[in-house]
C-alpha positions in Angstrom: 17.6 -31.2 -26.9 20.8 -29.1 -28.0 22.2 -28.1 -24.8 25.2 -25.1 -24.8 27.0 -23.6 -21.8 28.4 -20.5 -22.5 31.5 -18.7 -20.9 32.1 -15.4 -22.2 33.2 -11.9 -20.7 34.1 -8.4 -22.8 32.6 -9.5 -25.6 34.9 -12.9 -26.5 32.5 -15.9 -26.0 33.6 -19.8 -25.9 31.5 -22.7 -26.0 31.1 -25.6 -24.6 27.9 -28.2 -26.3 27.0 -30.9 -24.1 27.0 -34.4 -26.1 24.4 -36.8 -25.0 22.2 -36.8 -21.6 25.3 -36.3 -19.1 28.0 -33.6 -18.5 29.6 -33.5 -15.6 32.3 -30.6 -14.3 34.6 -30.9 -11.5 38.2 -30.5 -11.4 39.0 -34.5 -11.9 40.2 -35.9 -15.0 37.6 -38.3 -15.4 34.9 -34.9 -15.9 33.6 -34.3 -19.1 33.8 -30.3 -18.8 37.3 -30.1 -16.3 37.7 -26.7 -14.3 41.1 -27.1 -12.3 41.0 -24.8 -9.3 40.7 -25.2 -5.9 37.5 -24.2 -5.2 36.0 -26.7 -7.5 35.7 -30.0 -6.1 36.8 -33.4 -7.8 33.0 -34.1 -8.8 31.3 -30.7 -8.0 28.2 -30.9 -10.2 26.8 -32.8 -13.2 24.0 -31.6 -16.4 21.1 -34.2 -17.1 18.7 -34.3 -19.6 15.6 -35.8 -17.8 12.0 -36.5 -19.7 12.6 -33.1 -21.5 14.0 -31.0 -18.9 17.8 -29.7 -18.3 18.8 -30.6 -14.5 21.5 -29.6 -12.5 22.5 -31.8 -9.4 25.6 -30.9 -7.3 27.1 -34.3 -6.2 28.2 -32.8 -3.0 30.4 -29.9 -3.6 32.3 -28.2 -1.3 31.3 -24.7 -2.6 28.3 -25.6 -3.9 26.5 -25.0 -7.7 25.0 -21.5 -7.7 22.0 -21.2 -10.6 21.2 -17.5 -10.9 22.9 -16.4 -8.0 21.2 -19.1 -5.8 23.0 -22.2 -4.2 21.2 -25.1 -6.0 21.2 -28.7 -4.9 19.3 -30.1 -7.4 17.5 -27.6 -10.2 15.8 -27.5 -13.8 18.0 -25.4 -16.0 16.2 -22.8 -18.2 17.5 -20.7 -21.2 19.9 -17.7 -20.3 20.3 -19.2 -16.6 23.3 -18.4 -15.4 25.2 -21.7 -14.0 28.5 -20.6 -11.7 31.1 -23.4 -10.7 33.8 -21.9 -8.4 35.5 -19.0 -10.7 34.2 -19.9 -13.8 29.8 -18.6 -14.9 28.3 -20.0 -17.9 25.1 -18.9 -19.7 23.2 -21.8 -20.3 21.4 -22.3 -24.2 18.7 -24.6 -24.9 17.4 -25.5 -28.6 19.2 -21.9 -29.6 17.9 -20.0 -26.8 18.4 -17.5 -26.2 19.0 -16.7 -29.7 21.5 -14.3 -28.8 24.0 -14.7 -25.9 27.0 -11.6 -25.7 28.6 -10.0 -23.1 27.2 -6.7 -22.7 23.7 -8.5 -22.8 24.9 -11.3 -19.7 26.6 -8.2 -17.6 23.1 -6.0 -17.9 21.5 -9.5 -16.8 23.4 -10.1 -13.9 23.1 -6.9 -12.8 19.3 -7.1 -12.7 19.4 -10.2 -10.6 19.2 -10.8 -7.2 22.1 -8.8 -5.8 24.1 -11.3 -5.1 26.2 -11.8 -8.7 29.7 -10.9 -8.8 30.5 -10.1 -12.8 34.1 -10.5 -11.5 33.8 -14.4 -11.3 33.8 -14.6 -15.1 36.8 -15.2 -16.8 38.5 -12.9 -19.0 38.9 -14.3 -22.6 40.5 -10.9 -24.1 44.3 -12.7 -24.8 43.1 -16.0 -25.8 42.7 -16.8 -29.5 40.8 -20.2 -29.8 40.8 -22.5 -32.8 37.5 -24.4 -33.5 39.3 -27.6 -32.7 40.2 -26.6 -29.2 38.2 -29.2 -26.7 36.1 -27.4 -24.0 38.9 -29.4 -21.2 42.0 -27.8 -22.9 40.6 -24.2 -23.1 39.1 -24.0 -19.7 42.4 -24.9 -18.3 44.1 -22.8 -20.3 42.2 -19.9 -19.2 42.7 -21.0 -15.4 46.5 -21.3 -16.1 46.7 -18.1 -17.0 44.7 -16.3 -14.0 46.7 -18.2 -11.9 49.8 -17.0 -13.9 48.4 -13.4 -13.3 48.3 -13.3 -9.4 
């Protein structure tokens, strides 16, 4: 199972693959995919690939792991879910699916949804320019350090 979380707003998109049957986020060094902000918590949530299905378990969050606009505890990920930890939504893609993931298309989709989406929680990309051998942990906090430069 290829497994992709996307991050994207006006158009710029940046990826971040999951290698092997665990990713876990949080704003500790010791995460695979690091968000450091507040609002996330040390551990805040981790990606497993169980018998064929995507999972999504928050390991006790402060803020909690929100899956389509929902607080989730513990839910199977499907293609073009949209998985929020503290500031930062991603899109998730499964085995290339959905095929096609852009901005305009994940803003339309959010706004269909249950209400309770806020596009404003996604990050702008717009100023960053990102080589192909940036790590998914250096360009998230890049992209945080720079918000937080902002306000």
């Amino acid at each position: 199972m290829q497994v992709v979380l996307v991050m994207f707003k006006d158009g710029k998109s940046r990826t971040f693959p999951m290698k092997g049957e665990k990713l876990t986020i949080g704003r500790a060094p010791d995460s695979d995919l690091r968000i450091p902000t507040p609002d996330v918590s040390r551990h805040h949530c981790e990606i497993l690939v169980d018998a064929g299905d995507l999972i999504v378990h928050d390991v006790g969050s402060s803020n909690g792991t929100y899956v389509n606009g929902k607080m989730a505890d513990e839910t199977e990920l499907s293609p073009g879910d949209k998985l929020r930890v503290g500031p930062v939504t991603f899109i998730v893609q499964i085995d290339g699916k959905p095929a096609k993931v852009e901005g305009p298309d994940v803003a339309a989709a959010l706004a269909k949804g249950s209400g309770n989406e806020d596009t404003g929680d996604l990050l702008d990309l717009g100023d960053f320019d990102f080589d192909d051998d940036d790590d998914p942990i250096s360009a998230v906090e890049a992209m945080l350090e720079d918000d937080d430069d902002d306000e």
